[in-house]
N, C-alpha and C positions, 0 to 999 in steps of 0.2 A: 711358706709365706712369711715376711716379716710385719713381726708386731710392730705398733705403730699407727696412729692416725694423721692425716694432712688436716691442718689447720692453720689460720689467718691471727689467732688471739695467744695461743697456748702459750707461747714465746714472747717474753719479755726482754727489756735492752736488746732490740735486734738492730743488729748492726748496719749500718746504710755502706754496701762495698762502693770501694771508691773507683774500681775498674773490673769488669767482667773476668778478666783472668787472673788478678788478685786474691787470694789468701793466706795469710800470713803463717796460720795452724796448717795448712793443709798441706802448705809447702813439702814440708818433711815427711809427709805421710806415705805411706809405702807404696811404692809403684804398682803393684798390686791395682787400686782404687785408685786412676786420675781422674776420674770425676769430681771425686771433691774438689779439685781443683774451681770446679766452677763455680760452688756454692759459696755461701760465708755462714762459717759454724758462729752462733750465739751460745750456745750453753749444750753443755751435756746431757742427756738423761740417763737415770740410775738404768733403766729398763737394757739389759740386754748390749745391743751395739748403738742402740738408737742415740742421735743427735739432734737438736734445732737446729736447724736451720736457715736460710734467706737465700734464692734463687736469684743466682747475680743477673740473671735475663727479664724475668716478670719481675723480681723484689719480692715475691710473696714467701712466707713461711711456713714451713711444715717440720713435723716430725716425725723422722726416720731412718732407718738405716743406710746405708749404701745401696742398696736392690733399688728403695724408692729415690731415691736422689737419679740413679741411672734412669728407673723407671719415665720419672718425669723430663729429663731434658733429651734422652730419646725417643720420647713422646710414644710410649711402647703403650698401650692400654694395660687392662685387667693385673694389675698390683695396688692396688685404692688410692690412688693418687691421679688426680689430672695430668693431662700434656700439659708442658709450658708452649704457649703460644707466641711468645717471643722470642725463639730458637728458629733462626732461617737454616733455607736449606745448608749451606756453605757449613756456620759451625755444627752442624748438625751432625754433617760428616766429617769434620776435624774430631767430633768428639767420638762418634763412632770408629774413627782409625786407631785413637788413644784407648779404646778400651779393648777392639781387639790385638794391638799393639801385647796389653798388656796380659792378656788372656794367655796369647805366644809365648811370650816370655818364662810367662809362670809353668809351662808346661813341662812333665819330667823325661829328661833326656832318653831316647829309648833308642837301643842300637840291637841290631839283626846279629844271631850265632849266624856263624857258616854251616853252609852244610857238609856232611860227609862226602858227598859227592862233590868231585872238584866242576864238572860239565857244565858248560854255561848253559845248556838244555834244559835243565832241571832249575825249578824256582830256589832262591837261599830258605833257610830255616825260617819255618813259620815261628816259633815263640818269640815273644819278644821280651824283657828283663830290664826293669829301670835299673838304672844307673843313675850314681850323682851327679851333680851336677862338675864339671870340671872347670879348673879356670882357663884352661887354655882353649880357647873355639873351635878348635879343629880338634879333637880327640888324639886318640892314638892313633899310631900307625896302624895296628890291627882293626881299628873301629874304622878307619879311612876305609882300610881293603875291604871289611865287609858292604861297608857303603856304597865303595863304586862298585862293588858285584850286584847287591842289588838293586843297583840305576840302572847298569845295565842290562840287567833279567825285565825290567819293569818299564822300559825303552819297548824293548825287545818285544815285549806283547802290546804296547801300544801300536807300534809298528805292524804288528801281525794283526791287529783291529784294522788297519788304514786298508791294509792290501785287502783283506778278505772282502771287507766290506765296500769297498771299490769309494773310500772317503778321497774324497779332493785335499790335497798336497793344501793347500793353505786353510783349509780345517784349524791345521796346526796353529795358525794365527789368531783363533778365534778367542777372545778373552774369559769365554763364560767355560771353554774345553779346559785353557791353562788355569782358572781356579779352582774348575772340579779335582782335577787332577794333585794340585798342591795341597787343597786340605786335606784329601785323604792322603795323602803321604804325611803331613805333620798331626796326624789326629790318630793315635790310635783305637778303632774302631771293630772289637773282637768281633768274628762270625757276620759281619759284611755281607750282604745280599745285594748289588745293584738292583733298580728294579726294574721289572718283568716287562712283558710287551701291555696288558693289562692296567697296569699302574702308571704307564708313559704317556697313556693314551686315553685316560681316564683322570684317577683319582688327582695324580701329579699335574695333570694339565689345570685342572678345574686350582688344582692350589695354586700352581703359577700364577693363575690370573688373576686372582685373589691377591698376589704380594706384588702384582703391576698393577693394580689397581691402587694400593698402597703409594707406590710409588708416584704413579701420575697425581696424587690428588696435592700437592703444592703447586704444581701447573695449572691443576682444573682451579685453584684460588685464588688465580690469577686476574682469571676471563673475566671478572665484574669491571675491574679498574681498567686493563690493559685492552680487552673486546678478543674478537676470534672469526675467524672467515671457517663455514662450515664449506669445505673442498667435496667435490664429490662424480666418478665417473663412472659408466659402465664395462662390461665386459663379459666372454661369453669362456665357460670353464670347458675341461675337456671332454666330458659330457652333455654338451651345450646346451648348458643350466645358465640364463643369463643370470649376472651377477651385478649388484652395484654396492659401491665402496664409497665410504662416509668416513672422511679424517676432519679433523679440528684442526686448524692450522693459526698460531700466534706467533706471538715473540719470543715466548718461550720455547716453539719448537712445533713438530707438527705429532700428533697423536692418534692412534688408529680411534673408531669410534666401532665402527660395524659394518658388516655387509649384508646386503639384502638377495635372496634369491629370487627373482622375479621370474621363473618357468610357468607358474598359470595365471601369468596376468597380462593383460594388454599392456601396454608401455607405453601411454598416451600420455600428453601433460597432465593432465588429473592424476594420472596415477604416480610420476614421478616427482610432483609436487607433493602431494599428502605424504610421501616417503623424507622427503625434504622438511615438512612442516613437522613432523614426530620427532625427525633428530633437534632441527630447531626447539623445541618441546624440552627436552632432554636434555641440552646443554642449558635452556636457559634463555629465554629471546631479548630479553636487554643486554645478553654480552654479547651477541652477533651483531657482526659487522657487515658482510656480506655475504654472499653463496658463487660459488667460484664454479661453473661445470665447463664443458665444451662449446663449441660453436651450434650446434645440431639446432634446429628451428626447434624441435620438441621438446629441448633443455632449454630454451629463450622460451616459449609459450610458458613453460612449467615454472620460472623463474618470474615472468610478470606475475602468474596467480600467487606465487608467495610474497611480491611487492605488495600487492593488495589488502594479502592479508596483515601482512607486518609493513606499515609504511616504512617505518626507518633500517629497514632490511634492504640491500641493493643487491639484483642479481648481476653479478660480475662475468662475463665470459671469458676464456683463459686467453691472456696476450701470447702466451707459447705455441696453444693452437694453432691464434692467429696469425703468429709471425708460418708460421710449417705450412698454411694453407696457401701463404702469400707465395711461399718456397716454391712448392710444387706447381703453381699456376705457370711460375715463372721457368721452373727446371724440369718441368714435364705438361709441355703445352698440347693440349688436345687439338686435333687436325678436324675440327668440327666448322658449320658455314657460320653459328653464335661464334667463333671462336679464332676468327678467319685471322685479325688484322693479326691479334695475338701472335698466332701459331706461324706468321710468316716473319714475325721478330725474330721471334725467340727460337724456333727450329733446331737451331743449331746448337744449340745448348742441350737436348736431349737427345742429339746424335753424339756429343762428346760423353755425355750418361751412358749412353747404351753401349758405347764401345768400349767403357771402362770395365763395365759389367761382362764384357764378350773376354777383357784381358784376364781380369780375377777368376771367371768359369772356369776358362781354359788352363792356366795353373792349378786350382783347384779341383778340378776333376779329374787329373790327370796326375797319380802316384810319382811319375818319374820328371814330369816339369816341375812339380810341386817341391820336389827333392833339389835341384837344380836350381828351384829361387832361395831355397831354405840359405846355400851354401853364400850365393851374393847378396842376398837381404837380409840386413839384418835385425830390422823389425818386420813385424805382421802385417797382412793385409786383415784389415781391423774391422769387427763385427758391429756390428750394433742392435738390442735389442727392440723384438718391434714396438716396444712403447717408447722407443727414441724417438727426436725429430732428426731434422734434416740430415736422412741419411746419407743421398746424392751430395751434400757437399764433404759430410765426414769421409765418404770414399773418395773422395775430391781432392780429397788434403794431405790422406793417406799418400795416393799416388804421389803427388807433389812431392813429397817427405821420402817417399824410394824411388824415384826417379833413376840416381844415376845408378844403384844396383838394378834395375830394372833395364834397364840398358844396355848395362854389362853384361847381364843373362842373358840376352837375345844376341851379341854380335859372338859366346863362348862357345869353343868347338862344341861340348857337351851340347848346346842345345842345337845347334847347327848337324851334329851328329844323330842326334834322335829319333828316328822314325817311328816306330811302335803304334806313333797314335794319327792324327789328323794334319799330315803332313801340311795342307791347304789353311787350315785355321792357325795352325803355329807359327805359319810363313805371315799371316795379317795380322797377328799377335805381332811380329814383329815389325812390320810395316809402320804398326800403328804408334808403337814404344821409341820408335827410332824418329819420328815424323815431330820435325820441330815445331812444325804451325800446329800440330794438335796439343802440344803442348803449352802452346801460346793463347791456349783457347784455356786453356787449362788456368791459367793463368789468369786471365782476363775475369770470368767466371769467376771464381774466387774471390778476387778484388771487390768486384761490384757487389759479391752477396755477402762479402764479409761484415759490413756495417750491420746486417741484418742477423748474419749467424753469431755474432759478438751478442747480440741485443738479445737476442734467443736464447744463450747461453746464461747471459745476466739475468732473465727472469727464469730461466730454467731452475730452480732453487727456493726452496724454503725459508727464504731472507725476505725480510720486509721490503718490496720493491715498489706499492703499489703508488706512492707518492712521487716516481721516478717515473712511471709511464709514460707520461705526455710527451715529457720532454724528452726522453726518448725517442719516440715517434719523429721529433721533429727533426734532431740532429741526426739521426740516422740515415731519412730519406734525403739531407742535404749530402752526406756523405757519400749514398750511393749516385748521386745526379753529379759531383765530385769529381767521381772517379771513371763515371761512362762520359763525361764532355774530357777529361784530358784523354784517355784513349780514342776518341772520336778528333779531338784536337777542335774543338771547335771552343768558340769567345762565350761569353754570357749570354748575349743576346741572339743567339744564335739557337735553332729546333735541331732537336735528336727525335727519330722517330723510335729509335728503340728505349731512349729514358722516357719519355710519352708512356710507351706501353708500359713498364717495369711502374714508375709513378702511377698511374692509373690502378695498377693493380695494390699497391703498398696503400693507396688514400679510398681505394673502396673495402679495402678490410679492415684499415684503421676507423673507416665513419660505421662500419659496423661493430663495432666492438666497443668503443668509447661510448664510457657513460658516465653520469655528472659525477659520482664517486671520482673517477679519475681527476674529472677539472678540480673539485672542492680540495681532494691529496695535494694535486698540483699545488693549489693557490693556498696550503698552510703551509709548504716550505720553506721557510725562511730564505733560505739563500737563492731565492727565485727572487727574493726583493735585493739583493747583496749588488753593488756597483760592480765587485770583479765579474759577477756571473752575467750580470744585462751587455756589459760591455765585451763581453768574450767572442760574442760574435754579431756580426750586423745585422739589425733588425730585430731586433731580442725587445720585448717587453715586459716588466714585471705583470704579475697575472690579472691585478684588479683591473688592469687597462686593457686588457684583452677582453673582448666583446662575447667571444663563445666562451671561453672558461668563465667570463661573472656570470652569465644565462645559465649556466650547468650549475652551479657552486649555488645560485639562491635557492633553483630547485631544489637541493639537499638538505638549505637552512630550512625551508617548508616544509620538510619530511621531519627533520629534526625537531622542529617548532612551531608544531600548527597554531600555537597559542599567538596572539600577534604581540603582546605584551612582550613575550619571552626572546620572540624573533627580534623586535626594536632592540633587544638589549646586546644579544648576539652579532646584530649587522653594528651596530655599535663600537660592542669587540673590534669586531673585523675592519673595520676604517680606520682605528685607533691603530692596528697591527701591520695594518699595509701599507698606511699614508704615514705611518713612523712619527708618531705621535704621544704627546706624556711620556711616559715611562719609555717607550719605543724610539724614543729621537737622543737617548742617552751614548755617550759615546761607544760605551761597551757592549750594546744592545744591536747595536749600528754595524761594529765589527764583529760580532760573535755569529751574525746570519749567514757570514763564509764561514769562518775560523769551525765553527762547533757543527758537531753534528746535528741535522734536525730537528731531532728528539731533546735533544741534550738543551737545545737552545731554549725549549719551550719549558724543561724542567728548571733554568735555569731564568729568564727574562718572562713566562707566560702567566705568573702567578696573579695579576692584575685583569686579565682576561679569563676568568676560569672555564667559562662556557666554551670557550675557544680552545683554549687549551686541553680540558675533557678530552674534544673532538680529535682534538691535534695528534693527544699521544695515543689514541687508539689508530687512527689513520696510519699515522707515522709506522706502525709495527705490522701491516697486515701485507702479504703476499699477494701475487697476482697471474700465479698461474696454478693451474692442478697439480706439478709436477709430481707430489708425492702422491695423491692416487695413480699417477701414471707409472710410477715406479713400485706402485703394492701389488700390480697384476703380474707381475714377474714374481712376486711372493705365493700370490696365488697359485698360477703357475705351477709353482714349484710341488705346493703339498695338493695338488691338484692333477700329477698324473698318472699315467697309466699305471703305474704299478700302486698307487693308491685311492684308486676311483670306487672305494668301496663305500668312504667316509662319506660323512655325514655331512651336510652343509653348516648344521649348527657346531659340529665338531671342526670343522673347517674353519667358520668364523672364529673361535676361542686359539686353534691353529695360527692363525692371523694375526689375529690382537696380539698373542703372546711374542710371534715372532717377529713381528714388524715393530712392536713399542720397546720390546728387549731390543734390538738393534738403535733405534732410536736413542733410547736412553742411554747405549754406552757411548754414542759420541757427545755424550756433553762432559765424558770423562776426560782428562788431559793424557791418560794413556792412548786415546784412540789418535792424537794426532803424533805419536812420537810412539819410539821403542817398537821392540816384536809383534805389539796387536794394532800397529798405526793401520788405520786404513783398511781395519779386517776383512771389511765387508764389501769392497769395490765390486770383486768380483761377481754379486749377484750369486742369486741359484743356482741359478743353471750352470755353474762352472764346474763339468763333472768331466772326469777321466776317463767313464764309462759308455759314455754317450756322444757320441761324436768329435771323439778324441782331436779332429781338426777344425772345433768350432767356437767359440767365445762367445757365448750372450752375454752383454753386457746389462748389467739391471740397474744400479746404482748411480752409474756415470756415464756420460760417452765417451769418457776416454779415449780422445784420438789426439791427447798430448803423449809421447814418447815416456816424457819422468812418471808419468800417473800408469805409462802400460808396466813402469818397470817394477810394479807395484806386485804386478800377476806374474811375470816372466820371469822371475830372478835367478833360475836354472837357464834363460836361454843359449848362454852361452857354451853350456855342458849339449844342449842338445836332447833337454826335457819336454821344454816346456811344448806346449801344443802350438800351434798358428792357428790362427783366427781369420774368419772371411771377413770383408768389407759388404 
């Protein structure tokens, strides 16, 4: 421990730095310690190593050595020194790269004897022998030789870990494998024990969580200023134990919270309310902004009782849901007499589903067709798992995208030669693949649901969307009515009886699902009031003049502001902001409601309206669908089967936490979108070599763009990779 007390008075003439990264003394000071870099030294003390100092981030002063200088701006506890509280995360970790930077550096060169045995079978010589340090970076020639020997001995058993253990090929991609890996080769670490199945599963877990808890908690200090949509869905594990899953979803990112096992409880609104109200509890109920579940009437009942309780709490139902509900009404019409007019629209829309599904079977089931598409397609017929939406139109797409290999394979002697299997189904496989007007259908399909599968895809995501809904809603359904009257060929004024049905269905999910959170989002977007955006398309009104979005938008000021005092001041704001008024009618204020993002607009022009503004930038950051609890059940999933159905649910939950917030956290790294661990995690769990060697769950994405499959496949051209169903 270093001597040394922190103190505000001890230090006299202390110096005011004139820049954060400023010191004039420290400059030269041995690479060793770039910390001091940050501080500004006032005076020496006789004691030991200790110095005064002044923290170029708080200004405050203490004294001490090097340990507490680091201590406090990496905000490390237990050295007698406070954190500095004015270290964001960004230099936090600039300073932390400069010290293990420096830690590396100083470390003594250590190079491997050979061994006696020349066999690459046999590991190199275990002793290891400092050496000096050299000036040339690549040693000697003999220090090379023993090095690539053993890299390659120390490949070699990595490699023989992947096989044995039946690890999935992009494992290797995984950022937290490639650092375990590197510091023990730069660290030497005498008589090394990995640890056991006991301490993996036990003591190491319970720490993990502990240093993600660490880490989450600058996000969790977020949620006062910035607000949080508590996300939350069910699901049933593989001993069907229902389960429900509670993430925190902001701007900063979406975070696991917990899961609940609900096997001896009824699952009434009561009961998934008060589950709902403890997490509320727990985060904190003035930085909740909404509660996000499914559509189910028992998650709407559960969600009025926590209005009740929390008025300025809104329960949100998922737009993602809703667009997938809207899907399937429309791409798998039930043959019911409720269901009549429907099901004679749309019909043929799920005879071109079901025949896609007869072509994929039949390849797929089938070792020697399957071999035979492998050689003329040259992408996958593309899985998707089942916490995806619209699968019928990702297999839709797919087809589209191999078409003409799929064509090719059916007129090539090879399959034409084939008998083995179901002569009669392979002949209508063909039929069907050759058949231009099914393709036309294909086509047609596509087009009209694309406006929908776009919008689905854009709330599909952890991005602040919730202020974009509305009007989504609106240009969407213009789009689909768009593109069924030009294939219909028919004028404006002219009836589609099948854009009727399709509308009908899009505007009775959207009046279910809409609630004044949406219109209030709606109507603080600036660029909703912007000349380019009103004029962009015909009939476009900024929001104060629309009759259902101000009805929806006061109801929220009155949740907001039962006080009437407080309200006056608020609808005040709000007239001031919409009718572009004082500060609002300024030139730059006027052009910056296009130019600037949302957010940005209000950090930048809102400061005259605070009340408004408050509202604006939490609105502004909040999501608007479950996506990430729909993508943790696949997590679940994962540490949730058969071969480990012994665990505990509470083990399971700390399972969870650990691995869905360690995934999370590393894509706010800049390695995750570049270099060898981009993208580590597309592939979801389930991407096992072991298990269904011709199947792809997809968990993370739907991937049914080509560049994002080439993310998984990057052997396919060798003839590794596995195919995937649709």
């Amino acid at each position: 421990m270093v001597s040394g007390s922190a103190s505000t008075t001890d230090c006299s003439s202390v110096a005011t730095p004139t820049s954060r990264f400023e010191n004039t003394e420290t400059q030269s000071t041995d690479l060793k310690y770039p910390l001091w870099a940050f501080v500004t030294i006032t005076k020496r003390v006789e004691e030991g190593g200790n110095k005064c100092w002044a923290c170029n981030f708080c200004n405050e002063t203490f004294t001490g050595s090097y340990t507490r200088v680091k201590a406090h701006l990496l905000q490390t506890s237990s050295y007698g020194i406070k954190s500095c509280s004015k270290v964001t995360l960004d230099y936090r970790a600039e300073m932390q790269k400069k010290v293990e930077e420096a830690e590396n550096r100083n470390k003594p060169k250590c190079v491997p004897l050979p061994n006696s045995s020349s066999s690459f079978t046999h590991p190199p010589s275990a002793p290891i022998f400092e050496q000096r340090k050299r000036k040339s970076a690549g040693g000697s020639a003999l220090e090379q030789s023993f090095g690539i020997q053993s890299r390659n001995y120390l490949n070699a058993l990595i490699a023989r870990m992947f096989y044995s253990a039946g690890l999935p090929f992009h494992f290797a991609r995984n950022p937290y494998y490639v650092e375990a890996f590197s510091y023990a080769a730069n660290n030497s670490i005498s008589g090394y024990v990995p640890p056991g199945y006991n301490s993996l599963r036990c003591n190491l877990l319970v720490q993990e969580k502990v240093h993600i808890e660490r880490l989450l908690k600058p996000l969790k200090g977020l949620w006062k200023e910035k607000g949080l949509s508590i996300v939350t869905d069910g699901w049933t594990d593989a001993q069907r134990r229902p389960l429900i899953n509670f993430m925190a979803a902001s701007e900063g990112g979406p975070i696991f919270l917990s899961a609940i096992d609900g096997s001896k409880e009824y699952k009434d609104k009561h009961y998934i309310a008060s589950l709902i109200t403890n997490v509320i509890k727990e985060v904190g109920p003035q930085k909740v902004v909404q509660v996000i579940t499914d559509n189910a009437p028992v998650c709407k009942a559960a969600g009025m009782l926590v209005q009740a309780e929390y008025p300025h709490i809104f329960w949100t139902p998922c737009v993602v849901h809703t667009l997938n509900l809207a899907l399937k009404n429309i791409c798998a019409a039930k043959n019911t007499e409720r269901n009549e007019i429907v099901y004679n629209e749309c019909w043929w829309i799920t005879m071109v589903s079901d025949e896609a599904k007869i072509i994929k079977d039949f390849i797929m089931n089938h070792a020697m067709r399957l071999a035979i598409f492998n050689e003329f397609v040259p992408l996958k017929l593309l899985a998707v798992a089942e916490t995806r939406f619209a699968s019928t139109i990702v297999m839709l797409k797919r087809f589209k995208l191999i078409k003409h290999g799929l064509q090719s394979m059916v007129i090539s002697d090879k399959w034409n030669a084939y008998r083995e299997d179901s002569v009669g189904v392979a002949q209508t496989v063909k039929e069907i693949i050759l058949n231009d007007l099914w393709w036309d259908k294909v086509d047609y399909i596509l087009s009209f649901t694309g406006p929908i599968y776009d919008m689905l895809r854009l709330c599909d995501t952890d991005k602040p969307t919730l202020h974009l809904v509305y009007n989504m809603w609106d240009s969407m359904i213009e789009q689909v009515r768009t593109v069924i009257f030009r294939q219909e060929k028919k004028e404006e004024d002219e009836v589609s009886d099948f854009y009727n049905v399709v509308y009908a269905i899009l505007i009775d999910r959207w009046t279910k699902s809409c609630t004044p959170l949406h219109c209030l989002a709606h109507s603080l977007n600036p660029r909703y009031y912007s000349k380019q955006w009103l004029e962009g398309l015909p009939n476009r009104v900024p929001p104060h003049k629309d009759v259902e979005i101000s009805a929806e938008r006061n109801k929220c000021f009155l949740k907001y502001f039962p006080i009437a005092e407080e309200r006056r001041f608020v609808n005040i704001e709000f007239a001031r902001f919409s009718g572009c008024m004082d500060v609002f009618a300024s030139f730059n204020s006027l052009q910056d409601r296009w130019d600037l993002d949302p957010k940005m607009w209000w950090l930048v022009h809102g400061s005259s309206a605070s009340l408004l503004q408050n509202i604006a930038l939490k609105l502004l950051g909040q999501p608007c669908s479950s996506s990430c609890c729909e993508r943790n059940w696949s997590t679940y999933s994962f540490i949730h089967s058969m071969r480990r159905n012994k665990i505990t649910p509470q083990r399971a939950e700390d399972l969870v936490y650990v691995h869905t917030n360690l995934r999370l956290l590393s894509r706010k790294n800049e390695s995750y979108n570049k270099g060898e661990t981009k993208m580590w995690d597309i592939g979801g769990d389930h991407f096992d070599p072991l298990e269904g060697a011709e199947v792809l769950e997809i968990a993370s994405l739907s991937l049914d763009e080509p560049d994002m499959e080439a993310m998984l496949f990057s052997d396919a051209n060798d003839g590794i990779a596995s195919p995937s169903i649709g």
